[in-house]
N, CA, C and O of each residue as an XYZ file, in Angstrom:
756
protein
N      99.793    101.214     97.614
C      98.456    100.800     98.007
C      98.280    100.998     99.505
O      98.987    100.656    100.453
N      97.124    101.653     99.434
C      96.739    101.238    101.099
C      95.910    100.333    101.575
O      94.961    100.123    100.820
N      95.916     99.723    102.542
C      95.567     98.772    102.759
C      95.244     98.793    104.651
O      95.887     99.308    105.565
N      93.882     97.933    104.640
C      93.553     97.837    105.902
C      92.852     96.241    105.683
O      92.167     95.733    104.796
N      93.378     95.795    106.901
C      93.468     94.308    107.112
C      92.060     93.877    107.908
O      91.526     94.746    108.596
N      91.654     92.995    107.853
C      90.357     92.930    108.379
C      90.743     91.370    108.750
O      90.582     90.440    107.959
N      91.337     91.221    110.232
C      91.643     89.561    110.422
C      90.591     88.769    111.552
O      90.582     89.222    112.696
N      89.847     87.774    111.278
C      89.338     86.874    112.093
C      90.021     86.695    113.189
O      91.246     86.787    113.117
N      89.413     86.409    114.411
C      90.167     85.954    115.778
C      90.622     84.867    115.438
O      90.207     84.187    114.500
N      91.461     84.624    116.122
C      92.035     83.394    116.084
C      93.079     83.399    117.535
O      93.081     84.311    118.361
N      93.721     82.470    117.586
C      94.992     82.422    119.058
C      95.701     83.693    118.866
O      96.022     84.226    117.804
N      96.016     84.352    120.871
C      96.048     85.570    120.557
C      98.268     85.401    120.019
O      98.825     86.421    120.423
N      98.574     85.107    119.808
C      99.734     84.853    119.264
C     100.002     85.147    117.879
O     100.936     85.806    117.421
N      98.738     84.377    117.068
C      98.368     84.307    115.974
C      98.439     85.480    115.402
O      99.321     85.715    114.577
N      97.220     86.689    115.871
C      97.030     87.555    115.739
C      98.202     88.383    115.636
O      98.410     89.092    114.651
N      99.181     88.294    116.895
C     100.074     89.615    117.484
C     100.999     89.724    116.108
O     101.137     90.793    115.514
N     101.819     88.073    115.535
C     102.285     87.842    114.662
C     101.691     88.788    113.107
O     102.302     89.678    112.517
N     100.550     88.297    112.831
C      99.675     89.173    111.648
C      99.628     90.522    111.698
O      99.514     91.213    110.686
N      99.724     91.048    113.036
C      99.826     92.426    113.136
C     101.417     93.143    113.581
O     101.663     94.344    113.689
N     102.072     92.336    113.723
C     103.541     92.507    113.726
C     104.053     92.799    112.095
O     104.575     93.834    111.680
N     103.799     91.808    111.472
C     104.663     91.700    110.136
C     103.469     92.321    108.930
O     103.826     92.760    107.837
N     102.082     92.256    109.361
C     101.685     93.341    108.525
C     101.663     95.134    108.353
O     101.484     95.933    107.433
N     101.947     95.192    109.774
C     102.286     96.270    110.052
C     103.566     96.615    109.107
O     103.294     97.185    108.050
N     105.246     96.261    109.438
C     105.946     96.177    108.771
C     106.264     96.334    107.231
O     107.119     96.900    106.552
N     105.070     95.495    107.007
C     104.733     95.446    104.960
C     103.809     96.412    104.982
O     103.217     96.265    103.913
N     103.178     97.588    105.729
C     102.815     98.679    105.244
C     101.205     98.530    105.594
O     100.587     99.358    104.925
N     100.503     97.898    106.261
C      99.244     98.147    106.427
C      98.847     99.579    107.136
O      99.547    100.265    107.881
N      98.171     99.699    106.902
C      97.411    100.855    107.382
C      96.177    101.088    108.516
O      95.900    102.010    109.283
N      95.538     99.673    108.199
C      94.755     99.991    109.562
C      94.255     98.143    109.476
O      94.312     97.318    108.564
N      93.669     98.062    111.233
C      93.841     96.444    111.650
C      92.467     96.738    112.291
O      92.097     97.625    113.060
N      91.643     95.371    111.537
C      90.290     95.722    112.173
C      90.004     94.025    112.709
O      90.052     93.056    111.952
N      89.819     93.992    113.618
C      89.614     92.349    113.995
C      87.967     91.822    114.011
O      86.987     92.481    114.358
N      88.006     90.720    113.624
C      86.475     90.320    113.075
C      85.873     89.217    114.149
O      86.408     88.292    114.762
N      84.702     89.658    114.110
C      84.245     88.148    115.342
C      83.526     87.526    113.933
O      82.809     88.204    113.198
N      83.842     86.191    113.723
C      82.936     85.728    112.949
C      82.152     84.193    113.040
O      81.520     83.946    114.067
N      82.184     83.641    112.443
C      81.041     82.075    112.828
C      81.924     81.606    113.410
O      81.760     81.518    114.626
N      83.537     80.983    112.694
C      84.267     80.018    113.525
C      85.744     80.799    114.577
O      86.690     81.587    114.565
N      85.279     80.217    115.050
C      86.590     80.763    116.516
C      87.329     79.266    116.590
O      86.921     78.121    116.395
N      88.879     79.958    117.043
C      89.342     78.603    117.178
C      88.875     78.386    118.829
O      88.178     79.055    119.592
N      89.667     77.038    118.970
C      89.305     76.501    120.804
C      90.154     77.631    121.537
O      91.130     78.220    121.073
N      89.663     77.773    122.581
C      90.102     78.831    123.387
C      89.923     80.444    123.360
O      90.267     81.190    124.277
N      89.241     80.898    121.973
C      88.529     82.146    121.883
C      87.137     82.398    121.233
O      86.678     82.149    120.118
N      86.499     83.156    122.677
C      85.251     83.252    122.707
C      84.924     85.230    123.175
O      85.169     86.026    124.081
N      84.198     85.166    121.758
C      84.082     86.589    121.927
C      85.192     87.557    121.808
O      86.302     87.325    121.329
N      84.701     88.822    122.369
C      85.865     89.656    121.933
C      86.742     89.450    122.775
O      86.600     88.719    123.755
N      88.136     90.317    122.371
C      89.256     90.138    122.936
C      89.065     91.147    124.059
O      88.117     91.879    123.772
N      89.585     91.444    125.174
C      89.756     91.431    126.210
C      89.938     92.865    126.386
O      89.850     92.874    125.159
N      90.129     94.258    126.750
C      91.050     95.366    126.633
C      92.574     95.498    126.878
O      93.178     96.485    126.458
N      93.138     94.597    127.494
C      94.162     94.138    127.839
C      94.909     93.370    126.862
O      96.117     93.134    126.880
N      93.750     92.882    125.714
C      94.699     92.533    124.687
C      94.483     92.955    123.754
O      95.021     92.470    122.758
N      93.460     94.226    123.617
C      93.634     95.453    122.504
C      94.861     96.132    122.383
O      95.416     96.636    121.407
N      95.314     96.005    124.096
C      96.091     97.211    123.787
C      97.622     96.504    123.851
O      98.561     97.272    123.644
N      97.822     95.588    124.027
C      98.805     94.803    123.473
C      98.742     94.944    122.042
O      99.679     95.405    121.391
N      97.182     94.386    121.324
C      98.019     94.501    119.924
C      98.088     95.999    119.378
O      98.500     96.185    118.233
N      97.734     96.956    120.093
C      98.416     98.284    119.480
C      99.637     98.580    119.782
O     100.449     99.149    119.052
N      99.859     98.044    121.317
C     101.474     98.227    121.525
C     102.286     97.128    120.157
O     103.231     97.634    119.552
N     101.888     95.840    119.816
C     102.738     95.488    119.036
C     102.972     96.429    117.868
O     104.123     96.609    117.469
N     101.815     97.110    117.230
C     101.660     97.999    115.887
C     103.033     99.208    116.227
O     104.032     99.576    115.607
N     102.494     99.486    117.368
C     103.757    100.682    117.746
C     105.102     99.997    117.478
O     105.662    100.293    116.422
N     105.665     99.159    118.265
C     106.778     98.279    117.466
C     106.944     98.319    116.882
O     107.829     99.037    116.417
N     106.087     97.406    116.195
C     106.244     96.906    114.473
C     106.819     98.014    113.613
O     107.856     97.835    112.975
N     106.009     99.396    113.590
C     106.295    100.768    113.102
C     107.362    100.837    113.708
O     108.307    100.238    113.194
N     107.534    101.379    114.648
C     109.160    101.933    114.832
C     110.459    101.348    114.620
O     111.538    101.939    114.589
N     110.166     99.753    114.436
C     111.453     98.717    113.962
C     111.449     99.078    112.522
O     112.555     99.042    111.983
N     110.370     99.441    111.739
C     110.665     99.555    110.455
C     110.527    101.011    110.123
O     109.980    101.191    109.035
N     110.711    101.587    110.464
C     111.064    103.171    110.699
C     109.815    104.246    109.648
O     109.971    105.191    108.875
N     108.379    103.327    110.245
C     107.012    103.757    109.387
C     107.055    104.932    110.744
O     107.332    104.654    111.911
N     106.671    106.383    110.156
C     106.077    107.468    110.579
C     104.548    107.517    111.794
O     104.437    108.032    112.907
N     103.286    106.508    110.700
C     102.327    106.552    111.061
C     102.475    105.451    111.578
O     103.445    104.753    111.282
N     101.350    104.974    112.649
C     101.174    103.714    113.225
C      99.748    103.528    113.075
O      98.795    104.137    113.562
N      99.835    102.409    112.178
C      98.127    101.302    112.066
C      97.639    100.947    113.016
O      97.994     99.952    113.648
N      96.365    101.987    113.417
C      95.396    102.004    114.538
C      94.564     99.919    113.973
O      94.097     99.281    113.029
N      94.977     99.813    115.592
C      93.832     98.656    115.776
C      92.638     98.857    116.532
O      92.360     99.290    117.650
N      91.846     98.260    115.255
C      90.333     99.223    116.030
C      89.611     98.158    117.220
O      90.255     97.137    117.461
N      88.703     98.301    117.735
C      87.654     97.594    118.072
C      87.155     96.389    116.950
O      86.872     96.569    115.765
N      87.140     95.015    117.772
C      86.634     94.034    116.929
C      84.908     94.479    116.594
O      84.119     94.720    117.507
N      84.625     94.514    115.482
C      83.463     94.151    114.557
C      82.949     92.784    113.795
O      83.556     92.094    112.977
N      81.424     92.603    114.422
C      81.076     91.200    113.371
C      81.106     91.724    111.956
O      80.893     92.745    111.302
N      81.593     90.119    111.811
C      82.173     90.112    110.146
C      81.636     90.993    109.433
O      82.435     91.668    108.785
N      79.754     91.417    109.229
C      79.176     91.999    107.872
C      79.362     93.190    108.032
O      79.446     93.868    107.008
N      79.514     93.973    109.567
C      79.895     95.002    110.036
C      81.101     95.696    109.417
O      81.175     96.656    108.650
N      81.942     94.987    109.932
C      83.416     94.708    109.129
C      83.876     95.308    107.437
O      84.770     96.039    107.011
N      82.673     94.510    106.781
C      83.206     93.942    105.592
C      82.017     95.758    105.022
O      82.540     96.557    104.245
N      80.494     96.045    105.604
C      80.013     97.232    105.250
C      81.109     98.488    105.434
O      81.218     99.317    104.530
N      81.610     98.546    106.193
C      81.956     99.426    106.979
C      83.569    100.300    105.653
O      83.989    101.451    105.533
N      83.912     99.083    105.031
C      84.829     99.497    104.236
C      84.734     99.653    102.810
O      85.292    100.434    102.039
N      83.636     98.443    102.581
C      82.791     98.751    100.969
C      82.999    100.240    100.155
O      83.436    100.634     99.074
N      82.535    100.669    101.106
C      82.060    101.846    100.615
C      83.184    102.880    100.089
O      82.913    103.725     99.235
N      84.308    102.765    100.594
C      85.495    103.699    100.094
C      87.077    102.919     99.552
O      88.243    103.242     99.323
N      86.212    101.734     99.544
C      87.720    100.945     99.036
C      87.283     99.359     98.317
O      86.304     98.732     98.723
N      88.059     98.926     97.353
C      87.979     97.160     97.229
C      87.899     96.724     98.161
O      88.221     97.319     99.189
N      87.372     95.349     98.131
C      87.343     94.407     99.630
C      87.637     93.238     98.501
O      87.309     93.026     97.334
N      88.650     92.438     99.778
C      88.888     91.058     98.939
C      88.585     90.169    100.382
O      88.913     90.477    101.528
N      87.927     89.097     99.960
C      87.835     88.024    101.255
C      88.555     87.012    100.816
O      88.054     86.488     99.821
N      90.041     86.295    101.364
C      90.165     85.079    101.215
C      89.521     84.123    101.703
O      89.113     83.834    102.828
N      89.467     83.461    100.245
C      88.496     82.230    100.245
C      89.048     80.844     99.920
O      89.317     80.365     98.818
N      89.111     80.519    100.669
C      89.869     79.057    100.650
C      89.544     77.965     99.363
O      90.311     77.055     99.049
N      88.484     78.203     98.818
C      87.783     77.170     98.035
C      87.827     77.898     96.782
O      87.527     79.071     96.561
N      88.239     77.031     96.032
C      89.003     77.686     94.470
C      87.328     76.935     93.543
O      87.202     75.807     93.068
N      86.191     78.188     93.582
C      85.354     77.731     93.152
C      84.906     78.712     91.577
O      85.863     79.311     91.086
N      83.862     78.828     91.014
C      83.543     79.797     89.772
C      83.443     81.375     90.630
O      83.848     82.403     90.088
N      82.941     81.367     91.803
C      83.102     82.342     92.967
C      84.237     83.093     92.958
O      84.205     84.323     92.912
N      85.358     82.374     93.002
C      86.602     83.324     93.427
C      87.409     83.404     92.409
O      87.144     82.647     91.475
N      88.455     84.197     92.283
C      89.613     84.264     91.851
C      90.756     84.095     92.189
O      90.891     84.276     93.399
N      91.824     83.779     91.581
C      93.198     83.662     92.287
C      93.589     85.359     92.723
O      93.134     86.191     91.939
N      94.282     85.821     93.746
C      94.535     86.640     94.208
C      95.270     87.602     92.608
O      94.626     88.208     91.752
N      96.348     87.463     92.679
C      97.274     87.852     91.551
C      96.205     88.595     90.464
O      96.163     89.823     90.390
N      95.278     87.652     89.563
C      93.836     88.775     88.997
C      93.610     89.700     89.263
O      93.434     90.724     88.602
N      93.561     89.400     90.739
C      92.219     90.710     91.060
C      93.154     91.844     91.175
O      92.743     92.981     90.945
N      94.657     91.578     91.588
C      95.155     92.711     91.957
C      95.945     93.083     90.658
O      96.499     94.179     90.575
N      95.992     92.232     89.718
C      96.245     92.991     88.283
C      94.789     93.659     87.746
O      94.962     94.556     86.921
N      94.081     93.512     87.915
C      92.611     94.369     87.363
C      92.599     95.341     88.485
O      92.555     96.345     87.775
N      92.604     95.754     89.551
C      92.884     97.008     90.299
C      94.151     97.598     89.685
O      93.744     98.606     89.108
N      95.402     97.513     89.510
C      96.237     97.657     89.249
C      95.994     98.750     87.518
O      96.251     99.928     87.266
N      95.478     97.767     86.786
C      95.149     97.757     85.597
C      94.358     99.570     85.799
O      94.752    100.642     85.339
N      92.836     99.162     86.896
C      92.167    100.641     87.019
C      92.402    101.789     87.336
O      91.874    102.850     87.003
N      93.422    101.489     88.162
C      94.784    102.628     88.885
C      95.714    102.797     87.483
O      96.673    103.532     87.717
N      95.704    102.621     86.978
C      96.932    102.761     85.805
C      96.010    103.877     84.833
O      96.554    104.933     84.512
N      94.823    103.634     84.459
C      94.020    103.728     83.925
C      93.575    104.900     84.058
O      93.584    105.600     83.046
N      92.855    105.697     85.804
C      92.907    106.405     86.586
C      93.591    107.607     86.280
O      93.154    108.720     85.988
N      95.118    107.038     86.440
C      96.503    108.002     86.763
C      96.641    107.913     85.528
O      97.860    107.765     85.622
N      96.371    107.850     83.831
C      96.909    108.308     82.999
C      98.669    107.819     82.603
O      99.671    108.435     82.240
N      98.293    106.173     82.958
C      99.166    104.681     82.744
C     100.766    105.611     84.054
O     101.944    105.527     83.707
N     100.394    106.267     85.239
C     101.417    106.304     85.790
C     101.340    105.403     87.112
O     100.166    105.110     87.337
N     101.989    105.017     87.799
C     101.825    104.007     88.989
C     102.087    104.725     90.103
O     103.059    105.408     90.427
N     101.040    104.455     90.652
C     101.044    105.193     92.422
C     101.932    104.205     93.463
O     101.403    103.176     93.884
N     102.902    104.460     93.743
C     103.803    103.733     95.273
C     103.189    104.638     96.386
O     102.446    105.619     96.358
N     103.722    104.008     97.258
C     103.879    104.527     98.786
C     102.617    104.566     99.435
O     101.825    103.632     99.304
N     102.385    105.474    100.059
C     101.380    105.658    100.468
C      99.854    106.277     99.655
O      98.729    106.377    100.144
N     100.290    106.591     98.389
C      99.616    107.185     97.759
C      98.848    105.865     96.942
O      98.998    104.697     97.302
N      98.005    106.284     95.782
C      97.243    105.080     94.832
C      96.151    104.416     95.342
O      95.442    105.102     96.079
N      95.821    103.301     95.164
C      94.533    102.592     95.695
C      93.996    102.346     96.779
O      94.801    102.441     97.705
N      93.120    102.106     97.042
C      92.846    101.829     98.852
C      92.022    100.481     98.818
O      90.970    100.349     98.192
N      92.576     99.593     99.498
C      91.763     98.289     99.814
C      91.381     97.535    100.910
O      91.901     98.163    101.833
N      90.942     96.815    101.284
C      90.653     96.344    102.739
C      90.834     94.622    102.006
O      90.584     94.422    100.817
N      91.342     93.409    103.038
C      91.721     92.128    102.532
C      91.273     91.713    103.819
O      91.907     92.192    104.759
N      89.985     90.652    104.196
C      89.597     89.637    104.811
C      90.048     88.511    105.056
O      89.772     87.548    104.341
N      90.962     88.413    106.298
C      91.424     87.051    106.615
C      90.714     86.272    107.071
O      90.809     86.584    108.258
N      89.876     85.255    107.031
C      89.104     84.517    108.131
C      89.810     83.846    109.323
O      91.014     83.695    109.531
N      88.978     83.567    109.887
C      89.592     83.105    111.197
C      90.365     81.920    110.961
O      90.602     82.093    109.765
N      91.064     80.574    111.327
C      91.595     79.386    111.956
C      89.936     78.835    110.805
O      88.848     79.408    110.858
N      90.266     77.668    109.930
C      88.800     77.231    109.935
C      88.310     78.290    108.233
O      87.978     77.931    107.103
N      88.432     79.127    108.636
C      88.351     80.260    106.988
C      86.826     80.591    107.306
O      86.261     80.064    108.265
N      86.069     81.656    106.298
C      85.200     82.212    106.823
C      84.091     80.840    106.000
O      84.376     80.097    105.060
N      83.086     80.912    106.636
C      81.950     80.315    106.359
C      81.714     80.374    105.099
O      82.335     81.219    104.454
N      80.501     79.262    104.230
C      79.948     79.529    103.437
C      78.813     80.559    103.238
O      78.622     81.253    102.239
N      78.099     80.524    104.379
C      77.273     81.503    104.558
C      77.925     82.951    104.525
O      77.673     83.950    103.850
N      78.678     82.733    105.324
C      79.858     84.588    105.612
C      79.800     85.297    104.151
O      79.404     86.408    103.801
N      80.500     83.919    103.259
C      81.181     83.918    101.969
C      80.255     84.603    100.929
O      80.669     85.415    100.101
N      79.091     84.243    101.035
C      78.127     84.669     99.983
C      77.117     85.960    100.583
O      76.572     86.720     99.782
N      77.007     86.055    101.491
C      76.976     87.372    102.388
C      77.590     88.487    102.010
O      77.024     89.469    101.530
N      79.180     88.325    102.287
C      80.257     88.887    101.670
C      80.175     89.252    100.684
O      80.140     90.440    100.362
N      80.111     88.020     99.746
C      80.348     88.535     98.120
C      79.032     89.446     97.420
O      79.239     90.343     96.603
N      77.801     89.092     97.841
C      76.824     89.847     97.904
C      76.395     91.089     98.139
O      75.610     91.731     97.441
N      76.966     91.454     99.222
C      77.495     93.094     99.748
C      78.481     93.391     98.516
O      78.239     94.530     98.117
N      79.503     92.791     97.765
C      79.989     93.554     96.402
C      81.896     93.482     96.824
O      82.873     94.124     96.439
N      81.718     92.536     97.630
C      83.482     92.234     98.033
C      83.617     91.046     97.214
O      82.591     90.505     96.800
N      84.690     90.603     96.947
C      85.378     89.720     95.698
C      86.079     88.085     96.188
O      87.254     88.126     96.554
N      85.698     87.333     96.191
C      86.054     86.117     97.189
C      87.596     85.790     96.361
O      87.840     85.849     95.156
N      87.967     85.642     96.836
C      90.096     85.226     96.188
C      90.263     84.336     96.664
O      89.537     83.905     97.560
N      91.341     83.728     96.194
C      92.427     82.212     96.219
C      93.829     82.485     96.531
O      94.364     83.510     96.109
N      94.306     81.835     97.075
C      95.635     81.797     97.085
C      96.409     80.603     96.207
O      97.621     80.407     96.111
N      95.220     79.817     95.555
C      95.449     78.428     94.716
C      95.417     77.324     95.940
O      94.807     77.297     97.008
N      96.314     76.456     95.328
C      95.822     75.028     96.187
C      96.468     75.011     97.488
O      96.777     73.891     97.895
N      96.754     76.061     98.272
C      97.264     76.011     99.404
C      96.760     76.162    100.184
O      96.426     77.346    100.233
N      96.384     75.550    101.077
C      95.806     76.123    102.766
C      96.936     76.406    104.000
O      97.581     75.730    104.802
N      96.734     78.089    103.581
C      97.632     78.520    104.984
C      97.288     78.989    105.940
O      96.365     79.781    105.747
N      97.835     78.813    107.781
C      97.347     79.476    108.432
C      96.741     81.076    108.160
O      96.902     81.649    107.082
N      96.062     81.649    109.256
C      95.347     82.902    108.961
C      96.827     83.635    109.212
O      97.206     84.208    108.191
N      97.610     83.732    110.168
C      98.625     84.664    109.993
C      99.596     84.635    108.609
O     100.025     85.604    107.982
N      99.801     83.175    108.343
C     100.622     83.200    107.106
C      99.483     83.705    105.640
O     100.080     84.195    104.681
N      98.477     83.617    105.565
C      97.869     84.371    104.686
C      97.899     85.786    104.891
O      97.390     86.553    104.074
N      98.245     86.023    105.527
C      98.305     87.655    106.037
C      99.350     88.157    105.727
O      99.421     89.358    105.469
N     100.060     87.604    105.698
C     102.076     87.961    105.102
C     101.577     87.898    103.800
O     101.107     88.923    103.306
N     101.607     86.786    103.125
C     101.445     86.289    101.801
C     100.606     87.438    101.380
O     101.162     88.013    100.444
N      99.375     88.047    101.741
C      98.652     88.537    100.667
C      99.559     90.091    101.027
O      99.768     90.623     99.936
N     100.070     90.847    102.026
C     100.366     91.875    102.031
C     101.590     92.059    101.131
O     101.744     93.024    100.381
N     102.542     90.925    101.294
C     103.532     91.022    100.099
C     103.436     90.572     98.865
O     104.361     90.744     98.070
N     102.279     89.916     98.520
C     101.898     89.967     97.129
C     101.548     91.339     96.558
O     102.040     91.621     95.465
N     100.513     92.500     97.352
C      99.750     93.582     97.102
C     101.346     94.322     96.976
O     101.841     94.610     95.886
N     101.999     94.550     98.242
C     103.418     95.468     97.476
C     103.987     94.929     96.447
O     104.542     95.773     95.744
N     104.122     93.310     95.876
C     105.015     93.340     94.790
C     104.008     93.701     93.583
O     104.660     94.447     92.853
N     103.137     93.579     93.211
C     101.556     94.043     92.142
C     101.810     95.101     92.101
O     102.438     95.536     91.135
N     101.324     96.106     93.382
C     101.345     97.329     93.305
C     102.566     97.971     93.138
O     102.526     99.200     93.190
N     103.688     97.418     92.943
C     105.132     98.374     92.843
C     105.903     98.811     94.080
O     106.911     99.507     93.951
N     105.505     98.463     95.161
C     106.022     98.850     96.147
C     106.838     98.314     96.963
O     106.759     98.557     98.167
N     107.978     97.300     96.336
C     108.947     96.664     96.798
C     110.109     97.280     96.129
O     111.202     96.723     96.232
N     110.009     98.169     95.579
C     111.593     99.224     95.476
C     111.127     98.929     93.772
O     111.529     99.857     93.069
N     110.501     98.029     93.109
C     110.876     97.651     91.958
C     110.270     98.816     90.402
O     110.589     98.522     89.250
């Protein structure tokens, strides 16, 4: 699966972390979101000075895990920006904190992609770099709005669960990238 991460601001630590270890688990591209809630201490976009920190971390990240390509971090985009901008050539999943008739548990959605890719390919499974393409919405510190949420889902992106857990935005960012490689086949298995 490919995959491009679409993470809310949040503390710039936060971030470097999400783009350290998603990098690692295979993302493909890092798009940072300005959206309703910011935590205390970030306002507006990030800085150029700490763009290019988090591309220097991506460079890292790639070369510790001996990835070829390196996941361009783009310019932050508001959220609907964000969330249009990828519609169009891939799934979008927004985690959604609130386990309502709205969302699904993660694991679903990526067995029904899974399921269409199978389906697709004539029941064979795409690894690596090859197979599906998706984009996954972290919200910021706080999670994305209700308003964001139905915005979102409205534009034709899919609101998800992680179940009854509330995890930071970086630890949802691990969690959903190594859920998508173990679904999609791409943990050696």
């Amino acid at each position: 699966a490919r995959v491009t991460m679409l993470l809310g601001l949040a503390r710039p630590e936060r971030i470097e972390l999400a783009i350290q270890k998603c990098t690692e688990l295979g993302a493909v591209r890092f798009i940072p979101v300005l959206s309703e809630r910011v935590q205390g201490g970030v306002t507006g976009a990030p800085s150029r000075s700490r763009l290019d920190r988090w591309r220097r971390i991506a460079i890292e990240a790639a070369e510790q895990c001996g990835r070829a390509v390196v996941p361009p971090v783009d310019e932050p985009l508001p959220v609907m920006d964000a969330v249009n901008s990828q519609l169009a050539a891939r799934q979008l999943f927004c985690m959604w904190e609130e386990r309502t008739g709205d969302s699904s548990p993660l694991g679903k959605a990526l067995k029904t992609i899974e399921t269409q890719a199978l389906e697709k390919n004539d029941g064979q499974r795409e690894t690596g770099t090859g197979g599906c393409e998706m984009a996954v919405l972290i919200g910021p510190p706080g999670g994305v709005s209700h308003a964001e949420a139905s915005a979102i889902q409205e534009a034709g992106a899919s609101l998800v669960t992680l179940g009854p857990r509330v995890l930071r935005s970086e630890t949802a960012a691990i969690v959903v990238m190594s859920a998508i490689l173990y679904e999609m086949g791409d943990l050696g298995g």
